[in-house]
MDTraj code that builds the backbone (N, CA, C; nanometers):
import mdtraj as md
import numpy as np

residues = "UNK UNK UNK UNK UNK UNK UNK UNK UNK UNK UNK UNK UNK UNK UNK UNK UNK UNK UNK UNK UNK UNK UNK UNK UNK UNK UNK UNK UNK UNK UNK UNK UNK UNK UNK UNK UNK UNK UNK UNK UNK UNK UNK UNK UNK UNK UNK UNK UNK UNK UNK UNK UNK UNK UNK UNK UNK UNK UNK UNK UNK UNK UNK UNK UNK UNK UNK UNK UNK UNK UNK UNK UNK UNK UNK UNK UNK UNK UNK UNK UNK UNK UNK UNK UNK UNK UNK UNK UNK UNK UNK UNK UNK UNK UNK UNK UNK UNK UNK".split()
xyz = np.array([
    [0.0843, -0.1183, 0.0000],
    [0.0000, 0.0000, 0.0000],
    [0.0889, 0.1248, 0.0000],
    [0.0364, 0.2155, -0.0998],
    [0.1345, 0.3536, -0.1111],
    [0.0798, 0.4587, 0.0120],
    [0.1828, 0.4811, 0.0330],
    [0.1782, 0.6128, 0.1515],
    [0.0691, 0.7399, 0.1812],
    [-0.0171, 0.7302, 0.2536],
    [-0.0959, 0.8757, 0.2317],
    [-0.0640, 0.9433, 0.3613],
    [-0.0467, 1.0797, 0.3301],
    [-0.0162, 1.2049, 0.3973],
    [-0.0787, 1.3020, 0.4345],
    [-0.1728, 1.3454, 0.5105],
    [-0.2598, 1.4160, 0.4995],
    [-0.2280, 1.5623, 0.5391],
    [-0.2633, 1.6432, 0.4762],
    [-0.1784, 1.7831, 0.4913],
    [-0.2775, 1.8770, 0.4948],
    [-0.4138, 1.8351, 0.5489],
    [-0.5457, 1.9486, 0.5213],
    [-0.5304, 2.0561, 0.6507],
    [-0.4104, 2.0235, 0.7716],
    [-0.3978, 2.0955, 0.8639],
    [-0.2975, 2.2115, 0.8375],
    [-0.2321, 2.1908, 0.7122],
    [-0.1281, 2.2924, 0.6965],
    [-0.2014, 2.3831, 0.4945],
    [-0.3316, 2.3382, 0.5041],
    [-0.3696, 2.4732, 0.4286],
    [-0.4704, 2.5434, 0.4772],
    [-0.4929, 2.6502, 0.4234],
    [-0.6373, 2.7579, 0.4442],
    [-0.7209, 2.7273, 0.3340],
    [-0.8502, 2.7626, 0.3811],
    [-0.9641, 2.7360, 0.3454],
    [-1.0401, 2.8835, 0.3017],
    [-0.9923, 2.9839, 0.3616],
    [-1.0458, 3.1247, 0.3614],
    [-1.1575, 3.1922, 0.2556],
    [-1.1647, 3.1516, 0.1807],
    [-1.2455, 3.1510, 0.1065],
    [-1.1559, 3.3092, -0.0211],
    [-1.2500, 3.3665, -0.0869],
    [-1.1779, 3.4399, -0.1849],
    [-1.1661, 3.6057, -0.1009],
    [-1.0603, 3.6712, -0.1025],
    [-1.0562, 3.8609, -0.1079],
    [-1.1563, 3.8919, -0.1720],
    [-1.1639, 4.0380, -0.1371],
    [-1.2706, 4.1400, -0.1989],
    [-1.1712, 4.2291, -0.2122],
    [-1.2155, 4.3376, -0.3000],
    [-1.1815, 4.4575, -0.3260],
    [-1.2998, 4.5751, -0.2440],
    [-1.2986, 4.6736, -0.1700],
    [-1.3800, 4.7687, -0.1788],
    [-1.3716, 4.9147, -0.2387],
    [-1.4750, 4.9426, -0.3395],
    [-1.4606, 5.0347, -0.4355],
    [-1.6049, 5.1065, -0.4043],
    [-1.6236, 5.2460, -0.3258],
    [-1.7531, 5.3190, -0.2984],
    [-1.8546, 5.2243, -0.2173],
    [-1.8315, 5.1380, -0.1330],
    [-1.8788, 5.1159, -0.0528],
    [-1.9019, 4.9847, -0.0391],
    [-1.8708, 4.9511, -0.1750],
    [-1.9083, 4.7977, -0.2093],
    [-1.7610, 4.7132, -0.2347],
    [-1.8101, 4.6234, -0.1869],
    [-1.7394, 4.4356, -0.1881],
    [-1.7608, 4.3912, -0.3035],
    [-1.6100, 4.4112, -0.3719],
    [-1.6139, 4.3247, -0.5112],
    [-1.5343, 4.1922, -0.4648],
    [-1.5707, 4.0584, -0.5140],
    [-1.4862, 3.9618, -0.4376],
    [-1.3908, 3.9308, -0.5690],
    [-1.2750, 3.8817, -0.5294],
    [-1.1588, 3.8645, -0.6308],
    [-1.1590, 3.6884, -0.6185],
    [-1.1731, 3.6528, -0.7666],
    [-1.1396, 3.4516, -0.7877],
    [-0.9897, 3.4997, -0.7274],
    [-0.8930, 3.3806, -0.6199],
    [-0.8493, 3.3819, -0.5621],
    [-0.7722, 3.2283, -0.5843],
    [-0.8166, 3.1228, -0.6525],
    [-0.8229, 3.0062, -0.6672],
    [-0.6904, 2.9898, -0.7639],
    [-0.5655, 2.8675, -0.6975],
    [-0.4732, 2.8905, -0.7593],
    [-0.4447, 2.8223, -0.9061],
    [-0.5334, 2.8072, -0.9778],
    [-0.5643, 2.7831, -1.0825],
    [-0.5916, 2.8784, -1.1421],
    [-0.6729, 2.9800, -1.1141],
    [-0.7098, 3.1384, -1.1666],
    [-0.5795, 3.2024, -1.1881],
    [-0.5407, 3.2114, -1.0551],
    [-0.4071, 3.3081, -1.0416],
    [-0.2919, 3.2669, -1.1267],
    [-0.2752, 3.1324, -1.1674],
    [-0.1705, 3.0738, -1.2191],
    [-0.1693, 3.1480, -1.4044],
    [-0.2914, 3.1391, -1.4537],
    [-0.3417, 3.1617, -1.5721],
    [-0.3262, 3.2985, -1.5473],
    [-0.3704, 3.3775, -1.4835],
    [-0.3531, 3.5295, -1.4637],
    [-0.1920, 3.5549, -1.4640],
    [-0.1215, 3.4692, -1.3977],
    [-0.0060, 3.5688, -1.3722],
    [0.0778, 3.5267, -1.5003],
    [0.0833, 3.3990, -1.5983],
    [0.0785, 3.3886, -1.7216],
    [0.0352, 3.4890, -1.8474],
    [-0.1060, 3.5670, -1.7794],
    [-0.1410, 3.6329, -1.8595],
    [-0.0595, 3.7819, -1.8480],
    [-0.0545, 3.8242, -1.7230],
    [0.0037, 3.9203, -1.7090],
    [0.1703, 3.9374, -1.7019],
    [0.2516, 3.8158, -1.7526],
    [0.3630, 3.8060, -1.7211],
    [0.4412, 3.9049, -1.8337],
    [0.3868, 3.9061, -1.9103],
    [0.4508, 4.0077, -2.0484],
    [0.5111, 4.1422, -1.9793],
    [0.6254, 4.2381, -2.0303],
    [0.6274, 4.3095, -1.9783],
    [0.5434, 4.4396, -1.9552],
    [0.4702, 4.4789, -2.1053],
    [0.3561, 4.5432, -2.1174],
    [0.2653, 4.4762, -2.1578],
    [0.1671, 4.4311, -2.0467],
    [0.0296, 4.3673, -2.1067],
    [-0.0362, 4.4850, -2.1475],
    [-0.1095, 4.4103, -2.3032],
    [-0.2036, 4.5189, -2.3336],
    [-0.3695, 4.5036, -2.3244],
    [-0.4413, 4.5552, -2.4138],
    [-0.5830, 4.5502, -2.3953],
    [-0.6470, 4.4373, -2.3659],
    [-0.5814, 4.3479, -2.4612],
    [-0.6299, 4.1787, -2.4570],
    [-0.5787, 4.1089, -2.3417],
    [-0.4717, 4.1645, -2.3058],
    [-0.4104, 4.0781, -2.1485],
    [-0.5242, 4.1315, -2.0036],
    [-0.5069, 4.2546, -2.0371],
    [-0.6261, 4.2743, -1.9253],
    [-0.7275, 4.2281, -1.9371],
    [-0.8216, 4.2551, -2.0741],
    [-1.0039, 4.1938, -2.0218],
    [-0.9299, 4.0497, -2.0045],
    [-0.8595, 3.9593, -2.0274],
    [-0.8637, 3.8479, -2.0420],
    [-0.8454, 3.8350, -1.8391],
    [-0.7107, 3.8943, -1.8163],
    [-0.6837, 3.9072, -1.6721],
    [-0.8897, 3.8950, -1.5603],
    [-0.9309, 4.0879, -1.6119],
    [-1.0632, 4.0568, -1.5641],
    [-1.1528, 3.9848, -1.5968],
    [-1.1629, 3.9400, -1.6872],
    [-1.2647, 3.7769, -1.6887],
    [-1.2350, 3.6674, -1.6085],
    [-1.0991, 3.6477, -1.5809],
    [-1.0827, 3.5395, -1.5134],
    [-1.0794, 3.6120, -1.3441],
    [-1.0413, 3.7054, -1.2928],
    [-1.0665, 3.7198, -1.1764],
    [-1.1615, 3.7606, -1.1175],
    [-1.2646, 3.8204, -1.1625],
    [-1.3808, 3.8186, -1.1045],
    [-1.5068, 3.7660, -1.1883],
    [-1.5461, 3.7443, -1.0612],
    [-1.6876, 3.6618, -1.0945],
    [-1.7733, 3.7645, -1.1417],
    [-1.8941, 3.6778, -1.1865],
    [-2.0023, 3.7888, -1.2527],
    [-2.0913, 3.8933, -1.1648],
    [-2.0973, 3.8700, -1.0328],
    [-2.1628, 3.9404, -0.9323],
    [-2.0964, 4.0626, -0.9421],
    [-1.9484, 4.0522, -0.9421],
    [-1.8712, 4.1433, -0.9027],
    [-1.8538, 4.2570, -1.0579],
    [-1.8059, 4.1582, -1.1831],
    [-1.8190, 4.2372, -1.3188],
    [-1.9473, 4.3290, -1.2761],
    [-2.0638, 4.3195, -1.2466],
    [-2.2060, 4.3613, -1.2643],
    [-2.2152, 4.4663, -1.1972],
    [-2.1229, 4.4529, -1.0594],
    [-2.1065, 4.5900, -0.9970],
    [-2.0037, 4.6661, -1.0683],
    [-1.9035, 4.6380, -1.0532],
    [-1.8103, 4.7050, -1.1887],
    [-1.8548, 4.8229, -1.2819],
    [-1.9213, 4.7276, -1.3323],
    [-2.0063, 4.8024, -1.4729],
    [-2.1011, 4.8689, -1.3975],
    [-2.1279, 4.8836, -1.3084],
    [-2.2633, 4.9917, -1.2411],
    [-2.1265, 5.1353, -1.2392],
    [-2.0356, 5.1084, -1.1623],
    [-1.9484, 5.1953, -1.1289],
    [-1.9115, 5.2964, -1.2487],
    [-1.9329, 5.2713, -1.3740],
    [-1.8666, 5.3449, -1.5360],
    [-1.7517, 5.3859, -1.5084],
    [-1.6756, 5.2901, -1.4660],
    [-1.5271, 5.3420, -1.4892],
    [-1.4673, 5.3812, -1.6088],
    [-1.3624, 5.4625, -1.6159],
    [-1.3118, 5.4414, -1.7207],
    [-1.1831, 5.3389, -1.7275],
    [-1.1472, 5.3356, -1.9012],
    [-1.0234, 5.2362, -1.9024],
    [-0.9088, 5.2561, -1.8296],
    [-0.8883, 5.3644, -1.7695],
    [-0.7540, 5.3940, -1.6793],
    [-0.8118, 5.3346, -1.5618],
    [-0.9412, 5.3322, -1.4905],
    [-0.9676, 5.3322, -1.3945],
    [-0.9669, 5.1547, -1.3700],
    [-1.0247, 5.1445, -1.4873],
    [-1.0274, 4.9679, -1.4576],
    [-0.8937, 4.9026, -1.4664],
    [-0.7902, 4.9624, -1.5187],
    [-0.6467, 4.8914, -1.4817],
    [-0.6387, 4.9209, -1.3874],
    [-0.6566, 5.0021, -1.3170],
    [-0.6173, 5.0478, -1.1597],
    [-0.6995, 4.9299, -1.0899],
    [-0.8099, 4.8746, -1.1207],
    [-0.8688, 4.7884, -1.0277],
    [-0.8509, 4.6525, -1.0401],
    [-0.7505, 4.6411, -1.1990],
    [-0.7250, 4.4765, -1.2586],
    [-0.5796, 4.4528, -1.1640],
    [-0.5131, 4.5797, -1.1866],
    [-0.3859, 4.5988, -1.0952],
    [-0.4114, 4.5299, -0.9276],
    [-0.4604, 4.6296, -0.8941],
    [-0.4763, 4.5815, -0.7367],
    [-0.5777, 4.4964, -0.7490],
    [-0.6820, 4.4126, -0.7965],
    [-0.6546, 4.2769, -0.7568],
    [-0.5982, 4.1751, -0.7498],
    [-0.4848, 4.2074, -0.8815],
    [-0.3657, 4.0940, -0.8809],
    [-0.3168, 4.1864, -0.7155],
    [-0.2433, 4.2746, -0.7202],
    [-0.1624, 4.2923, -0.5728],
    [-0.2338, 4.2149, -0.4661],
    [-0.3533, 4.2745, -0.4460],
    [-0.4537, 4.1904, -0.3279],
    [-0.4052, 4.0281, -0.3330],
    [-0.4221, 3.9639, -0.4357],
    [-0.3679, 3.8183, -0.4376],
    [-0.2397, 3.7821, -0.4012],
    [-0.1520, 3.8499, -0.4829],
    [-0.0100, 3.7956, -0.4877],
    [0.0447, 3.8239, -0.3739],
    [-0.0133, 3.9995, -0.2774],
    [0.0581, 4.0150, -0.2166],
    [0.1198, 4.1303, -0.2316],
    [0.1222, 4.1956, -0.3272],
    [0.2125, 4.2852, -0.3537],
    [0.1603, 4.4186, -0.3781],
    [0.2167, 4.5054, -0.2879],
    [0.1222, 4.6718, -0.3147],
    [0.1303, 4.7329, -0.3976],
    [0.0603, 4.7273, -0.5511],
    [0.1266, 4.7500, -0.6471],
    [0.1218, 4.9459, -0.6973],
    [0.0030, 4.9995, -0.5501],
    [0.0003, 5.1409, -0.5268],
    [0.1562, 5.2321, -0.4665],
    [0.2077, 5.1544, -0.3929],
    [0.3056, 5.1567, -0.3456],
    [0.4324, 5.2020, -0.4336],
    [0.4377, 5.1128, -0.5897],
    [0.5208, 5.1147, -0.6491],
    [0.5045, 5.2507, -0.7649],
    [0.4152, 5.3287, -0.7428],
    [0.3696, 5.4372, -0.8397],
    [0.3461, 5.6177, -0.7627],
    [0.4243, 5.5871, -0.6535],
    [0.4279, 5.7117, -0.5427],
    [0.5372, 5.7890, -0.6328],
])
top = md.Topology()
chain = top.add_chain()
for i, resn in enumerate(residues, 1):
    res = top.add_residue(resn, chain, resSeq=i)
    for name in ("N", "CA", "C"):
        top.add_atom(name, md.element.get_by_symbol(name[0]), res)
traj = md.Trajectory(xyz[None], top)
């Protein structure tokens, strides 16, 4: 019989981040299957138009697109929010790096 290991005590379960934008909870896919494809997508040094919607399709869900689109951002505004949800995930303050 091959070896089993059970390791469900050394992960989290937490469920997915949100973003809050005017008052509201956008939740960010968080799932490292998402993120893996995202950070693939965004690995270029200048992602362009197609790297982002592709980025926001895969990280948020449709609840959250729906608020989005209530918000009428513009296209500067929505990289600012494709941006920091990758940071929110990865970790990394990506506001920080634009002072």
């Amino acid at each position: 019989m091959a070896k089993v290991v059970d390791i469900t005590d050394k992960l989290t379960f937490e469920g997915n981040p949100s973003l809050m934008i005017k008052g509201k909870k956008l939740e960010v896919n968080a799932d490292a299957p998402t993120m893996l494809k995202v950070m693939g997508v965004m690995g270029a040094k200048d992602p362009g138009v197609n790297e982002i919607l592709k980025t926001y399709d895969m990280m948020f869900p449709e609840k959250s697109k729906k608020e989005i689109e209530k918000l009428g951002l513009n296209f500067n505004d929505l990289i600012v929010v494709v941006q920091e949800a990758v940071g929110l995930i990865t970790g990394e303050d990506i506001s920080q790096g634009e002072q």
